[in-house]
ROPAVO-946802 format. One record per residue (C-alpha): residue number from 1; residue in three letters; x, y negated, z. Coordinates in pm, whole numbers, plus 32768, in hexadecimal, padded with zeros to 4 digits. Last residue first. Layout:
// ROPAVO-946802
nr, rest, c1, c2, c3
NUM, ALA, X, Y, Z
...
END
This chain:
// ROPAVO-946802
nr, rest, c1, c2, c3
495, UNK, 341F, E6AC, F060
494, UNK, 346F, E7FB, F058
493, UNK, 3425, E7CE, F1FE
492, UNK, 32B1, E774, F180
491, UNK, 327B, E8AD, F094
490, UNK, 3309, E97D, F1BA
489, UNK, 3204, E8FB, F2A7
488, UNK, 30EE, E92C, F1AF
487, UNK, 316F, EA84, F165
486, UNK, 3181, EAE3, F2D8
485, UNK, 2FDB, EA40, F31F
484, UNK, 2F62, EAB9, F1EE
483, UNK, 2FFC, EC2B, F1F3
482, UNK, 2F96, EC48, F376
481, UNK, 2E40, EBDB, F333
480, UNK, 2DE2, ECC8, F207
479, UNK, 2E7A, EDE4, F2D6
478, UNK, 2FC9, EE95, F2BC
477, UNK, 2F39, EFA0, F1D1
476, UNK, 2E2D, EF09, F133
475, UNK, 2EDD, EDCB, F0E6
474, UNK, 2FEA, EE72, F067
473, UNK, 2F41, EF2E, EF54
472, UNK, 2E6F, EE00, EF1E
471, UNK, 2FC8, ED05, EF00
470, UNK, 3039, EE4D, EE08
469, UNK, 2F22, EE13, ED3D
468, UNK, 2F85, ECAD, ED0D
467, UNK, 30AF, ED1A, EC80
466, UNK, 3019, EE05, EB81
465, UNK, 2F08, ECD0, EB25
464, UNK, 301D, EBE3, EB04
463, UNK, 30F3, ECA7, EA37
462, UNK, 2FA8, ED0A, E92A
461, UNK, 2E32, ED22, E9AB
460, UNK, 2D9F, EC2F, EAA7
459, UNK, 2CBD, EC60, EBC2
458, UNK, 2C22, EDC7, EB62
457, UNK, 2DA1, EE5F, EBD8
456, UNK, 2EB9, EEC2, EB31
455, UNK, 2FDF, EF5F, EC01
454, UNK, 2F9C, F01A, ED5D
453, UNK, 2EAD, F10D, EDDB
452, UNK, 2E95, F1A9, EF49
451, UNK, 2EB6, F2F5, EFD4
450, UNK, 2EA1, F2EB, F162
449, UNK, 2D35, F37F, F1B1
448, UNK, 2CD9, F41E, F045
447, UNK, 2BC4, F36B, EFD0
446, UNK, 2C71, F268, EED0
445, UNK, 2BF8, F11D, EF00
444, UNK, 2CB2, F095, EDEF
443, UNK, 2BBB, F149, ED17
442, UNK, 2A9F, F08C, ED67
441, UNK, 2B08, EF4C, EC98
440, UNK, 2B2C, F022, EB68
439, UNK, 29CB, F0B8, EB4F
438, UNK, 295B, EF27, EBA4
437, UNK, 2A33, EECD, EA78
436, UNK, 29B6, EFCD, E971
435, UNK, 28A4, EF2D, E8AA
434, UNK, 296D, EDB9, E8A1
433, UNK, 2A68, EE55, E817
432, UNK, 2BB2, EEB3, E8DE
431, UNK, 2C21, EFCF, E7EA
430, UNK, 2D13, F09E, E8DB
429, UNK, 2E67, F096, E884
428, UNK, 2EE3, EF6C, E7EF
427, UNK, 3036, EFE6, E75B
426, UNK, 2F4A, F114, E6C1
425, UNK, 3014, F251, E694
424, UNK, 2EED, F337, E673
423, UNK, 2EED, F356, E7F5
422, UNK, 304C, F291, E8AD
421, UNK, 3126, F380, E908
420, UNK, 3255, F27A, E8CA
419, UNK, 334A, F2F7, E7FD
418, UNK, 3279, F41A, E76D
417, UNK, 312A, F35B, E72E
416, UNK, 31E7, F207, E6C9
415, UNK, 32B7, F319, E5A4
414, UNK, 314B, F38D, E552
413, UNK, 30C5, F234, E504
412, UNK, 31D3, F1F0, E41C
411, UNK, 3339, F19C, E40F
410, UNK, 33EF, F133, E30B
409, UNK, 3575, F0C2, E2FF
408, UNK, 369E, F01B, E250
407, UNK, 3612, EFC8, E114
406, UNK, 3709, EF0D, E053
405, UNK, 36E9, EDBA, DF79
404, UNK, 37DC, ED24, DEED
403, UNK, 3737, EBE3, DE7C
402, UNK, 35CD, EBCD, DEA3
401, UNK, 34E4, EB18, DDBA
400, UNK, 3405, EA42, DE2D
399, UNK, 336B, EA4C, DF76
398, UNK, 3214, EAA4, DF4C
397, UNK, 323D, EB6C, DE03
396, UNK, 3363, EBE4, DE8B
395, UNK, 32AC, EC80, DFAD
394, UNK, 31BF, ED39, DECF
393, UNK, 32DA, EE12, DE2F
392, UNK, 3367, EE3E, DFAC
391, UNK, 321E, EEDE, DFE0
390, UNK, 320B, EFCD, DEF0
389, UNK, 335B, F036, DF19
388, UNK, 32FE, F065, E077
387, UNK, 31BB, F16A, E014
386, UNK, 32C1, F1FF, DF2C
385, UNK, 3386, F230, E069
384, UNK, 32A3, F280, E13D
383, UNK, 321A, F3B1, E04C
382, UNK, 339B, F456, DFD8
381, UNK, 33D7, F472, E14A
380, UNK, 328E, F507, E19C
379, UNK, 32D9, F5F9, E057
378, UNK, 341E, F651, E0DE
377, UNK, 33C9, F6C8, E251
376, UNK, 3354, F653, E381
375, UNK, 3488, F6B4, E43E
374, UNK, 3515, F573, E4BB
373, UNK, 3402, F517, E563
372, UNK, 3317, F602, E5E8
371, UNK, 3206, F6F6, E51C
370, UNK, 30B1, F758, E57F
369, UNK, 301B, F605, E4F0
368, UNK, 30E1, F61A, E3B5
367, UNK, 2FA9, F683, E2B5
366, UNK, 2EE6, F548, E379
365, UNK, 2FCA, F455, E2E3
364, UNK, 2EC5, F38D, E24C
363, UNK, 2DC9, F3D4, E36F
362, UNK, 2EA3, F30D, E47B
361, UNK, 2E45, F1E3, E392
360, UNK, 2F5F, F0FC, E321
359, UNK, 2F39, EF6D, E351
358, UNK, 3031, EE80, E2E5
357, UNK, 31BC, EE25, E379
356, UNK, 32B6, EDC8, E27E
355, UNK, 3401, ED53, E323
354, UNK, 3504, ECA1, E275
353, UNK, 365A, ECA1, E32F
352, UNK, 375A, EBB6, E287
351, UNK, 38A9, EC44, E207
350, UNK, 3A0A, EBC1, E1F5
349, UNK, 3A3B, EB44, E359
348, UNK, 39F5, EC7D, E3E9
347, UNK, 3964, EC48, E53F
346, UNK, 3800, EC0A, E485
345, UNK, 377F, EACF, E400
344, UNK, 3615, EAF0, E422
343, UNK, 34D6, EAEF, E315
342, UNK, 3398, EB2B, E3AC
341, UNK, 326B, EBE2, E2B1
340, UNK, 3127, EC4A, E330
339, UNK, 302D, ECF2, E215
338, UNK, 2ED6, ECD8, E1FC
337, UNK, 2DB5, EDB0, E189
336, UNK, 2C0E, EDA3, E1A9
335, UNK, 2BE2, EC52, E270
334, UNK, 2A98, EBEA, E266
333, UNK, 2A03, EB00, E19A
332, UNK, 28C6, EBBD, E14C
331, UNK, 2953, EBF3, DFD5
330, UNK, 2AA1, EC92, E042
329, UNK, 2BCF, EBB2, E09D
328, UNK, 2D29, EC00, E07D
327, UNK, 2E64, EB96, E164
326, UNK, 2FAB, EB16, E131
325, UNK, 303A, EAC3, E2B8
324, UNK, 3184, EA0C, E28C
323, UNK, 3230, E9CF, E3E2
322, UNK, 32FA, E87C, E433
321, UNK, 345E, E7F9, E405
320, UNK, 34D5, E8DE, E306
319, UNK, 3632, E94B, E34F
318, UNK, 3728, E910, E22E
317, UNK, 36C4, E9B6, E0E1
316, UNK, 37C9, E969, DFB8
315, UNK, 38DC, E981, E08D
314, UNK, 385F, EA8A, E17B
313, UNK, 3835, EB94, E066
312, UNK, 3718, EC6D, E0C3
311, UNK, 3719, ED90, E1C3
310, UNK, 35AF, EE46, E1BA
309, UNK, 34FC, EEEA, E2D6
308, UNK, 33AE, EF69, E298
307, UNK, 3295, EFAF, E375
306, UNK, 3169, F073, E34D
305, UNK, 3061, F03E, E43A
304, UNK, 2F35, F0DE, E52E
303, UNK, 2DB7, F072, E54F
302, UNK, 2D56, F02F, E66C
301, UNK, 2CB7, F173, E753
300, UNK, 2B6D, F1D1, E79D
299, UNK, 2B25, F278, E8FE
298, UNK, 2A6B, F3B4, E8FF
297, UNK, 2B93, F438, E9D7
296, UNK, 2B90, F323, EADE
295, UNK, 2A22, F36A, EB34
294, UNK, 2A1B, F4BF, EB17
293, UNK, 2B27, F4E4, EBF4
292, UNK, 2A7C, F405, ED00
291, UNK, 291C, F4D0, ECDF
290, UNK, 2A0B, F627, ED03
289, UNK, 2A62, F587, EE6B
288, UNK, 2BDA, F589, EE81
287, UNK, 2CC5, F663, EF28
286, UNK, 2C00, F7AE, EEC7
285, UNK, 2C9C, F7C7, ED71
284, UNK, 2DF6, F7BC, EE11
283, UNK, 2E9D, F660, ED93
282, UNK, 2FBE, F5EF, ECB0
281, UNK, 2ED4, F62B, EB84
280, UNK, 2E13, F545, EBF0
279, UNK, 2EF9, F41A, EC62
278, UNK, 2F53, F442, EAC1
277, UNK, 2DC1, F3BC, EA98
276, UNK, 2E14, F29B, EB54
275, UNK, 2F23, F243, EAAA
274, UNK, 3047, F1FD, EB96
273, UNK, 30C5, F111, ECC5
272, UNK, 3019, F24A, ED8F
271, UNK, 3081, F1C8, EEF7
270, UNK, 308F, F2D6, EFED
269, UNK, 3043, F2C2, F180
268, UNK, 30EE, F342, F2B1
267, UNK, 31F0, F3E5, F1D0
266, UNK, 32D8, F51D, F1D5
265, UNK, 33B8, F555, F0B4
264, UNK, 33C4, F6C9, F05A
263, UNK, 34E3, F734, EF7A
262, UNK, 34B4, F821, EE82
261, UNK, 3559, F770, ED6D
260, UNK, 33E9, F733, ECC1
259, UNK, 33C2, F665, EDD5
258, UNK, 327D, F6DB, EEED
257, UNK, 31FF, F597, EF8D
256, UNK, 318F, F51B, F0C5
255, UNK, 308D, F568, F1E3
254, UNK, 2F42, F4F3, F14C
253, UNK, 2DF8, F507, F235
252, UNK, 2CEC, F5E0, F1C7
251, UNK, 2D44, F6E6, F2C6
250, UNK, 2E9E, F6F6, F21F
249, UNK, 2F28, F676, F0E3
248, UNK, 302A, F668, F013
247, UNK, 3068, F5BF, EED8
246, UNK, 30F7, F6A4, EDE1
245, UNK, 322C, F6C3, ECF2
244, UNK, 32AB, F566, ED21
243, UNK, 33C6, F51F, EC20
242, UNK, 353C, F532, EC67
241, UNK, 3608, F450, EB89
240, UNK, 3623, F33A, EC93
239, UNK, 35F7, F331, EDE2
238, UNK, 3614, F1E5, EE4B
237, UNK, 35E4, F185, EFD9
236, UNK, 3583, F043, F045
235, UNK, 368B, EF6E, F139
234, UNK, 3633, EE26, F0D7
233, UNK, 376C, EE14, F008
232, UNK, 36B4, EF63, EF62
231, UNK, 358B, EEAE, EEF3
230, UNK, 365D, ED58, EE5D
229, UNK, 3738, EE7E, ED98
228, UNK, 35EF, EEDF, ED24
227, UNK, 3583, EDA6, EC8A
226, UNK, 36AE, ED1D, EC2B
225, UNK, 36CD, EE7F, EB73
224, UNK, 35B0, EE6E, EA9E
223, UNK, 35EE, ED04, EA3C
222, UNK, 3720, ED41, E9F4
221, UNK, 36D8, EE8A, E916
220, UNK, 35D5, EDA8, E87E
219, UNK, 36B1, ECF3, E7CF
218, UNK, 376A, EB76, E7A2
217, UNK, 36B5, EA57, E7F8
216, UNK, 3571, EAFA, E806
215, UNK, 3478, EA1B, E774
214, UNK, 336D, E911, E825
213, UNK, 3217, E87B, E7DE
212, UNK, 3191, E782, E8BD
211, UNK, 3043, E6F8, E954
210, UNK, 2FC2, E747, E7E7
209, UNK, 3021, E8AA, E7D9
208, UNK, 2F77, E8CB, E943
207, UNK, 2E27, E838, E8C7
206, UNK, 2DEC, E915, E7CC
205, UNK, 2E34, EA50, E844
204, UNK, 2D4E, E9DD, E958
203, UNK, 2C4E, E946, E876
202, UNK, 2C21, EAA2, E7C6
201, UNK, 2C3A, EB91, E903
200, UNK, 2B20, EAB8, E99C
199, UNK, 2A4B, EA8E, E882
198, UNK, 2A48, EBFB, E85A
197, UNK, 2AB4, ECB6, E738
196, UNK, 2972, ED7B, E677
195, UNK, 2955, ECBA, E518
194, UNK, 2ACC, EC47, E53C
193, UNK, 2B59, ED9A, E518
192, UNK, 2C4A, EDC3, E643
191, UNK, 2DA2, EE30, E5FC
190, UNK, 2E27, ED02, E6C9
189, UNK, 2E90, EC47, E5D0
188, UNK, 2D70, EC7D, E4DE
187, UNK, 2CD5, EBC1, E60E
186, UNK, 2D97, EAA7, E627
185, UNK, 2D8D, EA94, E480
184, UNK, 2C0A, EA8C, E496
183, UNK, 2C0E, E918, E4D5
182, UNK, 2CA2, E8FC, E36E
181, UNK, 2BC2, E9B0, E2CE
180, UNK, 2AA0, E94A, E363
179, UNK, 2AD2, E803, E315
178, UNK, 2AE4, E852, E19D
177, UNK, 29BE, E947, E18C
176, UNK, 2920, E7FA, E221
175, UNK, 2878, E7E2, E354
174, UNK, 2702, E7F2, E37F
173, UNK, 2715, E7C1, E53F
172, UNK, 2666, E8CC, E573
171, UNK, 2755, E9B2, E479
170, UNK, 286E, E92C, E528
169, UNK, 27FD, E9D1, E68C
168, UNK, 2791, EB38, E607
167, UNK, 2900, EB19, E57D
166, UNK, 298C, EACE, E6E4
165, UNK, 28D0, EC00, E76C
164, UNK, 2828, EBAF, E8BF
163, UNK, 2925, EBAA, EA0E
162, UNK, 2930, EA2E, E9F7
161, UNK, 27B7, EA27, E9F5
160, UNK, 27B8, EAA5, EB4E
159, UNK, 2872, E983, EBE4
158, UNK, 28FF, E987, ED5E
157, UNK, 2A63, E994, ECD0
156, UNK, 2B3A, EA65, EDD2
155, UNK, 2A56, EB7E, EDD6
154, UNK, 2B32, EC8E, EE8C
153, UNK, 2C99, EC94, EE8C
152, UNK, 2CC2, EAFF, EF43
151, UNK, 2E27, EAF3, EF79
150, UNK, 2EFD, EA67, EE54
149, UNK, 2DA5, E999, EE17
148, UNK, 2DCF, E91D, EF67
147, UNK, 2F0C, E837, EF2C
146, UNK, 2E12, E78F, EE0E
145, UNK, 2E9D, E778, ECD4
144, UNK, 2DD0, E852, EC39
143, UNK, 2CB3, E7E2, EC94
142, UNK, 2D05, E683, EBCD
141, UNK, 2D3A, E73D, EAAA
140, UNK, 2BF2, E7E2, EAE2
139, UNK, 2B2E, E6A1, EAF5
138, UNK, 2BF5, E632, E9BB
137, UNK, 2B7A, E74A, E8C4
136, UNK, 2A18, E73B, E923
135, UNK, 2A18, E5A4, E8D6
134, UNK, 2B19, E5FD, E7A6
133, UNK, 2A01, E6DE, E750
132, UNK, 28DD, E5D1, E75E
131, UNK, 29E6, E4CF, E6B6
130, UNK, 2A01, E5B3, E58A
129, UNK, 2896, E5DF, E551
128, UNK, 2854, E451, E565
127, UNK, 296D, E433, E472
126, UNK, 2907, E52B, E37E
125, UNK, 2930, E434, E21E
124, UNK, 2A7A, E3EC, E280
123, UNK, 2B13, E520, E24A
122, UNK, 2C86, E52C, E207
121, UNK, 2C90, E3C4, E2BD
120, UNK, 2BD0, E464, E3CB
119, UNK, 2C63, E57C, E41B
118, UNK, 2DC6, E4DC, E40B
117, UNK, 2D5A, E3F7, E4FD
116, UNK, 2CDE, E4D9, E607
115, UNK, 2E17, E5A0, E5E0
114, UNK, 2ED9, E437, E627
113, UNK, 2DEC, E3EC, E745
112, UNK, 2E27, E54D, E804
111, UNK, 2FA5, E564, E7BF
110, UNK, 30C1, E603, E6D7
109, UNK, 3043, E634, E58E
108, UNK, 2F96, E73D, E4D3
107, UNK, 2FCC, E6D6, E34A
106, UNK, 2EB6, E745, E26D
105, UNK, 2EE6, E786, E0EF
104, UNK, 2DC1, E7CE, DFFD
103, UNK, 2D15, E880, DECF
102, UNK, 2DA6, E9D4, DEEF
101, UNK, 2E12, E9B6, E033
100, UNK, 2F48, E957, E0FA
99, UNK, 2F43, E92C, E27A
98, UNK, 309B, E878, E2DC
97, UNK, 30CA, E8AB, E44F
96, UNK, 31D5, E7CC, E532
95, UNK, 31AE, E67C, E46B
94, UNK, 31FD, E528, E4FC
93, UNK, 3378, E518, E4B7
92, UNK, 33DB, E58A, E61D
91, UNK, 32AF, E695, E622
90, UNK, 33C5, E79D, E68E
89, UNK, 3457, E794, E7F9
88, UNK, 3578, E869, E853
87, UNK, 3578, E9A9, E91C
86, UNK, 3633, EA9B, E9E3
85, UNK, 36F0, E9B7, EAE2
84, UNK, 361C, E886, EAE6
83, UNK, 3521, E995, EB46
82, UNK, 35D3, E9F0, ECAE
81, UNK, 3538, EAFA, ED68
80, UNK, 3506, EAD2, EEAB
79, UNK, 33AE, EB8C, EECD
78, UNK, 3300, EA71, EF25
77, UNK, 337F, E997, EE3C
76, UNK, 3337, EA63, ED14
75, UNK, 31E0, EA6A, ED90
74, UNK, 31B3, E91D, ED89
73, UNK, 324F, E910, EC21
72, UNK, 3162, E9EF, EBB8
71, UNK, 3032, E91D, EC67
70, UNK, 30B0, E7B7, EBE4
69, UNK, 314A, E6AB, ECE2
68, UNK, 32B9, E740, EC83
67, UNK, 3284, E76B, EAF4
66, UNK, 326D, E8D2, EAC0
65, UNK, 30E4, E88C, EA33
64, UNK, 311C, E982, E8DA
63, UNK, 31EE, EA7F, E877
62, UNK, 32BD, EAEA, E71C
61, UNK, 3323, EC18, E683
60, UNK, 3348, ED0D, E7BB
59, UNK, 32BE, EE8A, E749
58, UNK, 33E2, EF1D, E6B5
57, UNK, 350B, EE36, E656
56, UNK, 362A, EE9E, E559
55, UNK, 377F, EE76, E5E8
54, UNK, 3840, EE7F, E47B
53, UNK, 399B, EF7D, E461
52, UNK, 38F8, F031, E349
51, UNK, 37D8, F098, E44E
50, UNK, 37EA, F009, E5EA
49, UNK, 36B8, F00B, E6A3
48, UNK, 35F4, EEF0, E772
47, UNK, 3547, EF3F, E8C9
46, UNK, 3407, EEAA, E953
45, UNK, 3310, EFA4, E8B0
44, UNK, 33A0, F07F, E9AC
43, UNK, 348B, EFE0, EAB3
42, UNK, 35A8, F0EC, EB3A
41, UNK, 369E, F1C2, EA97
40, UNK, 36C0, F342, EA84
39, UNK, 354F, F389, EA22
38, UNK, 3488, F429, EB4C
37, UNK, 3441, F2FF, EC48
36, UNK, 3426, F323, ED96
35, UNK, 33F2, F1CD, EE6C
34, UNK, 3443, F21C, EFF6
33, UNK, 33C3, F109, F0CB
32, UNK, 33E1, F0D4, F256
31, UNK, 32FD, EFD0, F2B5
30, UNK, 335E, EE75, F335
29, UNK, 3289, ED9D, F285
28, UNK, 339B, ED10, F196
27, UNK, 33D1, EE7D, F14E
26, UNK, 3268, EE7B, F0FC
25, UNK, 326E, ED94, F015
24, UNK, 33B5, EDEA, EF6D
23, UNK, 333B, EF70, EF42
22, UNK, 31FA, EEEC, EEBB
21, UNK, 32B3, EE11, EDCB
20, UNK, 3370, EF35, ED65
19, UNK, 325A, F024, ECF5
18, UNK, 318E, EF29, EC52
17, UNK, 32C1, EE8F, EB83
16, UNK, 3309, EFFA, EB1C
15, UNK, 33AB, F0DD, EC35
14, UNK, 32A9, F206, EC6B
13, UNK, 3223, F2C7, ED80
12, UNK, 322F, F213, EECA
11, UNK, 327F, F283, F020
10, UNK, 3212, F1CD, F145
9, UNK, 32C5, F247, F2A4
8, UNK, 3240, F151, F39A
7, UNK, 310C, F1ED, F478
6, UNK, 2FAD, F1C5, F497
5, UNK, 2F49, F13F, F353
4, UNK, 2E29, EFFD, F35F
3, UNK, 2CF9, F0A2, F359
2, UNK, 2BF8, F0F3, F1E3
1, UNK, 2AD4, F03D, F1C3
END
């Protein structure tokens, strides 16, 4: 176990939702924080972008458990930023998720006992099934909103069966191809196939969409930027379009970071709010243990996706009040293809925003893999968009015919790889199956004295698990204790 840092100059590489909540934490601790971020604005994944006039978003849809007892929202709290301010509520008219198959329709609805419900009036025949799961699936709901579950990084759930594949758990209990289907959705979610996802991840995902489910009021640029404006009002440092060249290090003991500017920003320790296997490349080849780089290179990533941005006529399609998942099933009942859709008004008040997210392998646009955006060439542009056309074709056979419609943007796993230096331009990162997760879990203690690991974590994938990686992050270098004790005390003066 690594010491508490000596000294309170913390730089940290990156200013997504991991990079920035770090920054907040340990502002509110006292430290000295420099984010550095190489594109010109802040937020990663957070931010929205502008095409035809349209804010498109990126990699915020929709979130779960923001309500002000529930972990997000907790954490929300903590760092003072305000979630009536970003988001509104969806779930209103009892539906947040609409999971269309072939055969059937499942509505995900706000709330434990309603979900249970639903399960069992679409399969009433697997009652004693379904209340086993909701039994697994309520004792982790309850966890979760525990104060301690914000603080607790290692084991927080005292069950080993929770960490065994959620599929390997359905097939004991005989489930339908049906059942599994729509239980699967949390993990098709989370880029996870079903057959190797963890309980854990699985009844977490699922659990925090039915505490609450909540949209961006407007876009992601706000969300981006109430985050790091709430940073800098603490007194962090931004340094924005300037990119860290190198980590530095001396005596095995990092010193700061190299920019690609040229300027040298001195550090008593480094936060790495980035993929793990970008950290690498950041580092001299005798930094790290060649057992520790082995590790995080052999590490299998989700899957990536192709995402499509379509303006529709807003007077013959308004705002949909809940997310359409249209998914396929293969013989074994598992989920082979799907496709997200969430329909927004936009800030023009002619068009509404369709997006089409589904699932796009880093190997389909291998021939582009030495290229960056904006220069891959005709024939790349001449693929996504077929591949778009494709989907927008499918789209109207889920949503009826569109009027007016105009693609306004697509952006594939290789566009995620560029913006955000994320490998093979997964928005998941590293696969957290049940195979890998003790591999992951001993990353974050990265052995280089002063270099520590931010973003997702094995606790929970998605926002929550980035910003409870930052808690860890901050917990190691102020001191599990000290983080409790000041965050407790801050939680209770919110109040």
């Amino acid at each position: 176990m690594k010491k508490t840092v000596v000294g309170n100059n913390i730089a940290v590489i990156g200013s997504g939702i991991g990079g920035l909540s770090t920054g907040i934490l340990l502002e509110l601790l006292g430290y000295n924080v420099t984010v550095v971020e190489k594109n010109p604005l802040p937020g990663g994944l957070m931010r929205s972008y502008r095409r035809f006039g349209i804010d498109c978003p990126v990699g915020v849809h929709y979130v779960g458990a923001l309500g002000e007892n529930e972990p997000l929202g907790r954490i929300f709290g903590i760092l003072g930023i305000g979630v009536d301010d970003l988001f509104a509520p969806m779930g209103q008219d009892g539906v947040t998720d609409r999971y269309i198959f072939d055969s059937f329709i499942f509505d995900l609805p706000q709330g434990l006992d309603a979900y249970e419900k639903n399960l069992k009036t679409s399969f009433p025949g697997e009652t004693a099934a379904i209340d086993q799961i909701m039994g697994s699936l309520r004792a982790i709901a309850r966890r979760m909103l525990d104060y301690s579950f914000l603080l607790n990084q290692g084991d927080p759930f005292q069950n080993i069966e929770y960490f065994n594949p959620m599929g390997e758990y359905l097939q004991k209990l005989s489930v339908s191809n049906g059942l599994r289907a729509v239980l699967g959705m949390p993990a098709h979610l989370i880029g996870v196939p079903l057959s190797v996802c963890p309980v854990i991840f699985h009844h977490m995902v699922l659990a925090g969409y039915l505490f609450s489910c909540w949209r961006l009021k407007e876009n992601g640029g706000k969300m981006a930027d109430a985050f790091a404006r709430r940073f800098t009002s603490l007194g962090g440092k931004l340094i924005l379009n300037d990119g860290c060249e190198k980590i530095l290090s001396r005596s095995g003991k990092v010193t700061g970071l190299a920019l690609k500017s040229g300027i040298t920003l001195p550090a008593d320790a480094v936060v790495a709010a980035i993929h793990p296997k970008t950290m690498l490349a950041l580092l001299e080849p005798e930094d790290l243990k060649s057992s520790y780089r082995q590790r995080v290179s052999s590490l299998t990533e989700t899957d990536g996706v192709i995402v499509v941005q379509v303006s529709i006529a807003a007077s013959v399609h308004p705002e949909m009040p809940y997310n359409i998942y249209r998914s396929q099933l293969n013989e074994q009942g598992e989920l082979s293809d799907g496709v997200f859709y969430q329909l927004r008004f936009s800030n023009d008040a002619g068009a509404s925003l369709l997006s089409i997210i589904t699932k796009s392998s880093y190997a389909e646009w291998i021939k582009w893999e030495k290229t960056t955006s904006g220069k891959r060439g005709r024939d790349y542009e001449e693929k996504k968009l077929g591949v778009a056309r494709d989907l927008l074709t499918a789209a109207g056979l889920v949503l009826g015919n569109l009027q007016n419609p105009r693609i306004l943007d697509v952006f594939t796993p290789l566009t995620l790889r560029d913006y955000v230096h994320c490998a093979e331009g997964s928005c998941y990162g590293l696969m957290r199956s049940a195979s890998q997760m003790m591999k992951i879990a001993s990353l974050s203690n990265v052995p280089l004295t002063g270099l520590y690991l931010a973003g997702q974590n094995t606790v929970a994938p998605g926002v929550l698990g980035t910003m409870l990686g930052s808690f860890n992050a901050a917990g190691k270098i102020a001191g599990a204790g000290r983080l409790a004790g000041e965050l407790q005390s801050l939680e209770k003066l919110k109040r």
